[in-house]
N, C-alpha and C positions, 0 to 999 in steps of 0.2 A: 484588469488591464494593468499594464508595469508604464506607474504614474512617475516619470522621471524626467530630472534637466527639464521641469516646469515653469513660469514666471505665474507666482500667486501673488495679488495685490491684497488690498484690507479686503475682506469678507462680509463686512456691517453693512448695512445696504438701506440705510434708514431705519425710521421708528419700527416698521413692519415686524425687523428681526433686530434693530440693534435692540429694540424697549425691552428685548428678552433678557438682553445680557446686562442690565443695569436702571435702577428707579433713581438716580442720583436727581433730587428737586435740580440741582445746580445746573441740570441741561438742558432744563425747558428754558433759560435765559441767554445761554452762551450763545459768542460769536465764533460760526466755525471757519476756520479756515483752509481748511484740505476739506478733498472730493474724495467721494467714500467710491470710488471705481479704478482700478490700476491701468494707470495713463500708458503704461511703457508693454504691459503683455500685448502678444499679438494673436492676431484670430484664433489660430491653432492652438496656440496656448491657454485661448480660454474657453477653447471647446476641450480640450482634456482639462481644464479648470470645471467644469460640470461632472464629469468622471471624479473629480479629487471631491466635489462637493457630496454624489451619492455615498461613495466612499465612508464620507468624513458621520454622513448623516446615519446609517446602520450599520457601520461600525466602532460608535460609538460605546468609548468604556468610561467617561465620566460617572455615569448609573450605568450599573451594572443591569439591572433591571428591564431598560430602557424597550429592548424586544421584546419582554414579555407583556409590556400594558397593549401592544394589541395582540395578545392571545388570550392569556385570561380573563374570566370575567366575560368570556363565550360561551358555546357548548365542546369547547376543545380541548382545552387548559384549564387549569386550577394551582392555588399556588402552591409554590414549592419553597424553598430556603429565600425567601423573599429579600432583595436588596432595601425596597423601602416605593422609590419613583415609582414603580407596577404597584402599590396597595390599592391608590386609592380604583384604579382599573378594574376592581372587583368587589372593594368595601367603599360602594359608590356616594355614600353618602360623606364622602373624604374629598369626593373630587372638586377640585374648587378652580378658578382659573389662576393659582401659583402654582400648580404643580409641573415642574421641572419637563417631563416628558411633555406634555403639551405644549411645553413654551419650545424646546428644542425641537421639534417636527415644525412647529409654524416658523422658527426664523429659520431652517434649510430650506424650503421649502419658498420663502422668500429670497433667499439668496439664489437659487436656482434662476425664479425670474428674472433678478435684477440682472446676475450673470448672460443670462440668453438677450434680456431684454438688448445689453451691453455688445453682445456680436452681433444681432440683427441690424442696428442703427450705426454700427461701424460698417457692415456690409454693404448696405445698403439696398434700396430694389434694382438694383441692376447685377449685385454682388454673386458670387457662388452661391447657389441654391442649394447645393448638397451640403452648406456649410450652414448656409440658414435652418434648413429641415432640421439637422440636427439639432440649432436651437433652440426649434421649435417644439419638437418631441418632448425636450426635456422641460419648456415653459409646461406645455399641454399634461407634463408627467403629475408637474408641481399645482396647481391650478384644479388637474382631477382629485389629488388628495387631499388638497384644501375642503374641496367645496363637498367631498364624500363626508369627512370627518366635522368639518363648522357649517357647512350651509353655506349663505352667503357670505362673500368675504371680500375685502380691497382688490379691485381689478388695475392693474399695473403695466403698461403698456408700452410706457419708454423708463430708457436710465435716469435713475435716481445718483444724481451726482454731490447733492447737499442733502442735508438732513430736513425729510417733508413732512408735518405734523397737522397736516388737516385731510386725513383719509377716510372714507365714510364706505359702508359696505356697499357689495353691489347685488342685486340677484343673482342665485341661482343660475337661472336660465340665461340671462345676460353674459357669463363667466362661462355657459358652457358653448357658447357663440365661439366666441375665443378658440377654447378645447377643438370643439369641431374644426374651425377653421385651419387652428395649428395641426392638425393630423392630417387631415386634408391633403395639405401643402407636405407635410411628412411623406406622407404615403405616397406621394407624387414624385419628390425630387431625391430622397435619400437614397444611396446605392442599392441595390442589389446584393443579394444574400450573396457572401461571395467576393460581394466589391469593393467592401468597406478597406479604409486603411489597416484596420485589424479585425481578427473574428469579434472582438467585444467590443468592439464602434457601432453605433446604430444604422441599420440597415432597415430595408420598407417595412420587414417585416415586423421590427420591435414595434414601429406606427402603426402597425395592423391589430398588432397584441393588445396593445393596450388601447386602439380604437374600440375592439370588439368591448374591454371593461367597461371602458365609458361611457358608449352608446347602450349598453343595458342599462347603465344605471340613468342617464337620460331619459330611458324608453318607458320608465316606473311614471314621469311626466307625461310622456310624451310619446306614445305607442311606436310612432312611426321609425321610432331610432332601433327599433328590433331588429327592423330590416335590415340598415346600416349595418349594424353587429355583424350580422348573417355573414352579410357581402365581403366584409372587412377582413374577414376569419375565412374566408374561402379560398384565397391564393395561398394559405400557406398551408393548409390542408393539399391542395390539388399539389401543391409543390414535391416532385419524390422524390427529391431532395433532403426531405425530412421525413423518417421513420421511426416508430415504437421502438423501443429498444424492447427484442423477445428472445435474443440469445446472449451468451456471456460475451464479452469483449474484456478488450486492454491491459491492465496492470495486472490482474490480481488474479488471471487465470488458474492457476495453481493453489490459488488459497479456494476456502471452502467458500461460499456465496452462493448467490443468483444474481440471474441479467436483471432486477430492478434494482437490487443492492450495490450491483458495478454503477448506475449510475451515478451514483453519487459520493464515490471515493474518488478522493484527489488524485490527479492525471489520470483520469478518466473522464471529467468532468464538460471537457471542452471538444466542441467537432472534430478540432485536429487531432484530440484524443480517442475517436472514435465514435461519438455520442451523438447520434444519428438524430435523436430527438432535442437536442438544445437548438434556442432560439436564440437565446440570449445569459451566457455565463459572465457573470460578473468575475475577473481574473485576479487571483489574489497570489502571492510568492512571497516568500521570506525576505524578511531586507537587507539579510546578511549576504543574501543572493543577487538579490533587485531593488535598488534604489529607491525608495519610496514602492516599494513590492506592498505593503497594506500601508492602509491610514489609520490610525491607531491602536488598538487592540483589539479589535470584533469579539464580541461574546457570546455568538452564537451556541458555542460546544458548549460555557458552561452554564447559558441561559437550560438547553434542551438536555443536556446529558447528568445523572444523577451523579452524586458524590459518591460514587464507590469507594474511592480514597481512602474514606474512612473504618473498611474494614481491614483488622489485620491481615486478612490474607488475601489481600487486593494491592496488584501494583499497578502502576499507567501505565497501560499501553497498546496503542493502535487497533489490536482484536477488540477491546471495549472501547476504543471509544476517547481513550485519553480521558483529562482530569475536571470532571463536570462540577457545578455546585447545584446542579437541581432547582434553579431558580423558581422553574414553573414544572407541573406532573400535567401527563395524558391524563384529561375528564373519565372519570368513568363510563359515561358515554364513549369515548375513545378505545376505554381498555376493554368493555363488554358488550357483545353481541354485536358490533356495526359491522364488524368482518365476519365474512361467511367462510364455512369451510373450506381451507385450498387454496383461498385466494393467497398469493402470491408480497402483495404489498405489507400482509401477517406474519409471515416469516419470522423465525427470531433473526435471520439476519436482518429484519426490516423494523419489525418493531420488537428489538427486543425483552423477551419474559422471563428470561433465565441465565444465570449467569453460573459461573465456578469460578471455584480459587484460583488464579493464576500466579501466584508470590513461589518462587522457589524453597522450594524447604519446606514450606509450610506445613505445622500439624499443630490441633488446637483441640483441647475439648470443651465443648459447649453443654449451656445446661436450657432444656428446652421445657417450654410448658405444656399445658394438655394442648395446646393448640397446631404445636409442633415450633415456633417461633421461640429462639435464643434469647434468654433475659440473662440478667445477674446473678452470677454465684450468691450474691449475698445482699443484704437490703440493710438502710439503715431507720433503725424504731428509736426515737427517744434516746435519739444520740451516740446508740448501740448499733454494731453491725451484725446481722443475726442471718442465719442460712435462710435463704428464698424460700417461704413456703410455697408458692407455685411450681417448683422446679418438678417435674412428671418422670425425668429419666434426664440420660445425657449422651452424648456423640461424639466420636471423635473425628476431627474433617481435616483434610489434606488438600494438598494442592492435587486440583484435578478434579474435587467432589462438587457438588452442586452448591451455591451460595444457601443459607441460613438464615434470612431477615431475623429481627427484631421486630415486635408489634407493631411501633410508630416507624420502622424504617419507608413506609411507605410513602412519608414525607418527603423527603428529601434524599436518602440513600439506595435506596434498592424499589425502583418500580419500571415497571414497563413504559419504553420511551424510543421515539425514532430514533434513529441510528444517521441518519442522514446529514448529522452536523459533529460525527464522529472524526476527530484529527489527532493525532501526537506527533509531539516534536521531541526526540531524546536529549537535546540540548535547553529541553526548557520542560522540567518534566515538573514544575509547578503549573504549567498552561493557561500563563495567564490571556494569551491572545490565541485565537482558535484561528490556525492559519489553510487555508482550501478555498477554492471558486464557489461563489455565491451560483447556487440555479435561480435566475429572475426569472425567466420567462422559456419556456418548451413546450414542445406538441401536445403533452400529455393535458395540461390545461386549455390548449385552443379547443380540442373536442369537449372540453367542458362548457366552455363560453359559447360554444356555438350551437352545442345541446340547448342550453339555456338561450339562448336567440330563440332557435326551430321553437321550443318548447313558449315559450310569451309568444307566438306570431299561432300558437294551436297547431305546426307540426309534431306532434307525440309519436310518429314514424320516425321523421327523422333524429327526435333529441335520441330515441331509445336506440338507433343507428348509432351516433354519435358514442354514446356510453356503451357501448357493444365494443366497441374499439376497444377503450382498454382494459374490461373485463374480458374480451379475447387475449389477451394478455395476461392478465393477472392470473385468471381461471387456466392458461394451457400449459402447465405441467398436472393438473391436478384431472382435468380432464382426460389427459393420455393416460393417467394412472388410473381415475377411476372406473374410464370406459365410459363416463359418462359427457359426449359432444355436448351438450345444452348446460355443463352446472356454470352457473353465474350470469347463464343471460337474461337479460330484464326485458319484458315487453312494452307497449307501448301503453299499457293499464295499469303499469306502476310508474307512469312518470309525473309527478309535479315538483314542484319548487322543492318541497321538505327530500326526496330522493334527490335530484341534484345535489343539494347542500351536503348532502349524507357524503354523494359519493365524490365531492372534491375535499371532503374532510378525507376519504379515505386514499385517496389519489396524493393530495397536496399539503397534509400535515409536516407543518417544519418548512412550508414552501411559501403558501401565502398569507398575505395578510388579513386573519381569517376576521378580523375586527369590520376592516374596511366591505370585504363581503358580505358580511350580515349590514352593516349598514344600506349599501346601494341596493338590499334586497329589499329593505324593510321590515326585516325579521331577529332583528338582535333581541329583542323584549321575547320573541316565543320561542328562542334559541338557546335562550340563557338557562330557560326550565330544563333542557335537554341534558343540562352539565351532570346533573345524576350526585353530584360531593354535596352531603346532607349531615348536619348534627344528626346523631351522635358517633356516625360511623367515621365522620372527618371532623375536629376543632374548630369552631367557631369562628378561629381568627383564619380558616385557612377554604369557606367557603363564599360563596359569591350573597352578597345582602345589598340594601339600601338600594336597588336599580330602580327609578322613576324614570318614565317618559322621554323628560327630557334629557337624562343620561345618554340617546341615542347620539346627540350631537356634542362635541366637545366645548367647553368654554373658551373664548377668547382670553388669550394670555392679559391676566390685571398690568402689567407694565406695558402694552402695545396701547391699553385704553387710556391710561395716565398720562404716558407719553405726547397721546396725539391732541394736544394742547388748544387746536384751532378748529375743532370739530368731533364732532362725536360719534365713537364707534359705538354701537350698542351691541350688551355683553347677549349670552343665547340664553333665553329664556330658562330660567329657574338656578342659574348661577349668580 
């Protein structure tokens, strides 16, 4: 959304999130004098104040890394040219409750509340309900990722206007009270798809979407919220309103593609852009254009997109992808065997496996090993530069021939990797902010969610209906070609938990947060085996170790514990 002509007040919102930003001993005694909530914004201003806040919180380029600690250290990701904040996410016996990424998710995360908590109690109960809902959505947003990620955690229910230092956890269950109730009241009063002040204002539906997450993860307690799931997910399914995208559409008709690769190139992105299956696009525009058009630098492209950069005969631009660093690679799990033949979402326009030189002019010759991979003319022995003896032959490559790794480019330069967080800008062709519409929430994930409902309630009919959906999709060019109607359909004796997981890895790579899903499944410890990045085919420092138990949940930030001076938060077991 175009976040502009705003009134943003302080952000700090108590020890919750301020203890994040600061252990100075000197605060636990101070007298404060200002209220940590902006007296002079008004309603409207502080419901696109929760819009600036998501914004601020996953488009975060203080750590670069910051996206990658929930994907590595999965079965999805593995690392790549690591910024540092994502280590300890995978060399888990590193994670400790100082590390930066944990403490920056729990104080947005609190500021969210405190901001909602902040227009409900201005509105009042008599107030605009479509205005509260929205509040509510996004407390209910904050509140689910809390308690997916820490467990139990501080339940906060009105504004925090001075600094409170006696917060004690709450249950689980107590905090999903809350959750329920806030979506509830979502799904009841927000507009209608349709009706919102803009396409990317919360509408019933985003309260549906992420009802249907919360009640699975609930339903792991508590069977009965399977059903919830179900019901939650079922109005925007019935709705035809929203459709698969299974033909090409919008911008890029004329470039080479497919209909799942248009969705997710900029202006294309958004409903009014054609994109039959968005639910919910996070709107993003240059700010040379739009006034607060992003909030920081989002690092999406160079979390996901490899350093091509680095080859001479590589330039940025828009066919690849623009200027990556490779933060995090596709799990070998990712790169080998989960895709089947044909399917659609394999693509090299989707995930791509193969690149060429695109540099004008360019001609190089290379010196290759028996392997086929590009090493150094020459090596250095005892100080001496002496000819390669591995060198097997040599190439000469042009603009236009097939790229050439190096042995280790697999690291960081040249691997297979979504293409879905693909941007350039020609006026910024260093790339440091990766500028496009976020996809949060689309159809293609409610049939996931609501597979997985049918599927915990023992419908295996209808989950493998569900997942029909968009391997009818994926699988239908490949079935017109091969004359074969059945390739890619799953029945209803291959479906459990470990199939789900498989096929929203293979749906939603680069989309969700695949951390948070292995948690509310309860499968992060038998998911992690899945990652496939092993000594001695990948370095030591660059595969997933040290995972205990208790690694499942995140430690509470050591400055939120220090801070809270008149009561005691207890840290999560084994931190």
């Amino acid at each position: 959304m175009k976040l502009k002509n705003i009134l943003f007040g302080t952000l700090a919102v108590s020890v919750l999130s301020m203890g994040t930003m600061s252990c100075s001993d000197s605060f636990l005694d101070e007298e404060m004098y200002s209220k940590y909530s902006p007296e002079g914004a008004s309603v409207d201003n502080r419901l696109v104040g929760l819009y600036y806040t998501y914004a601020s919180l996953w488009g975060y380029s203080g750590r670069q890394g910051f996206l990658s600690c929930f994907q590595i250290g999965t079965d999805v990701a593995s690392a790549g040219d690591v910024e540092g904040v994502e280590t300890p996410f995978y060399q888990y016996a590193q994670l400790t409750d100082e590390n930066a990424g944990v403490s920056w998710l729990w104080e947005k995360c609190y500021e969210f509340i405190n901001e909602a908590n902040q227009i409900i109690e201005m509105l009042g109960e008599n107030g605009d309900k479509a205005k509260i809902a929205e509040a509510k959505f996004f407390r209910a947003y904050a509140y689910n990722t809390l308690v997916t990620l820490w467990g139990d955690v501080p339940l906060v229910t009105e504004t925090t206007n001075i600094p409170k230092t006696d917060y004690t956890r709450e249950k689980v269950a107590k905090v999903d009270e809350l959750i329920d109730s806030d979506l509830q009241y979502a799904m009841t009063n927000l507009p209608d798809m349709g009706k919102a002040v803009t396409e990317s204002r919360a509408n019933k539906d985003f309260a549906r979407q992420l009802a249907g997450e919360a009640y699975l993860r609930m339903g792991m307690r508590d069977a009965s919220f399977f059903e919830k799931a179900e019901k939650s997910l079922d109005p925007i399914i019935a709705n035809a309103s929203y459709r698969l995208i299974e033909a090409r559409y919008g911008k890029y008709l004329s470039e080479a593609g497919d209909y799942y690769h248009d969705m997710f190139r900029w202006h294309n992105q958004r409903r009014s852009e054609g994109n039959t299956e968005a639910i919910w696009t996070f709107e993003m525009e240059y700010n040379r254009n739009v006034t607060g058009g992003t909030i920081d630098n989002p690092q999406h492209r160079r979390v996901w997109t490899p350093a091509f950069h680095k080859y001479a005969g590589m330039q940025n631009a828009d066919s690849i992808g623009g200027r990556g660093n490779g933060r995090l690679r596709l799990s070998n799990f990712m790169k080998y065997g989960l895709y089947e033949k044909g399917d659609i979402r394999n693509s090299n326009f989707n995930i791509r496996r193969v690149l060429w030189y695109n540099r004008p002019g360019y001609e190089e010759t290379l010196y290759l090993d028996a392997n086929g991979y590009s090493i150094p003319k020459e090596i250095e022995v005892d100080g001496q530069k002496i000819s390669n003896p591995d060198i097997v032959s040599t190439k000469v490559v042009r603009t236009g021939d097939q790229v050439i790794p190096g042995p280790s480019d697999s690291l960081n330069v040249y691997f297979p990797h979504t293409t879905k967080w693909g941007c350039y800008d020609e006026t910024d062709d260093f790339g440091y902010a990766g500028v496009k519409d976020w996809p949060v929430m689309r159809l293609g994930e409610t049939y996931l969610l609501r597979a997985e409902a049918r599927f915990r309630q023992g419908n295996l009919t209808g989950a493998a209906d569900d997942i029909n959906k968009l391997r009818d999709r994926a699988f239908k060019e490949y079935r017109a070609s091969s004359g074969n109607p059945n390739a890619g359909k799953v029945s209803e004796n291959q479906i459990d938990i470990d199939f789900i997981l498989d096929e929203r890895a293979r749906e939603l790579i680069g989309e969700e947060n695949r951390r948070m899903t292995l948690v509310r499944t309860n499968t992060l410890k038998e998911r992690i085996a899945k990652n496939g990045d092993v000594v001695p085919a990948a370095p030591e420092s660059k595969v997933i170790t040290g995972f205990k138990d208790f690694n499942v949940l995140l430690p509470i930030p050591l400055s939120v514990i220090q801070l809270n001076k008149d009561a005691k938060i207890e840290q999560n077991t084994g931190y």
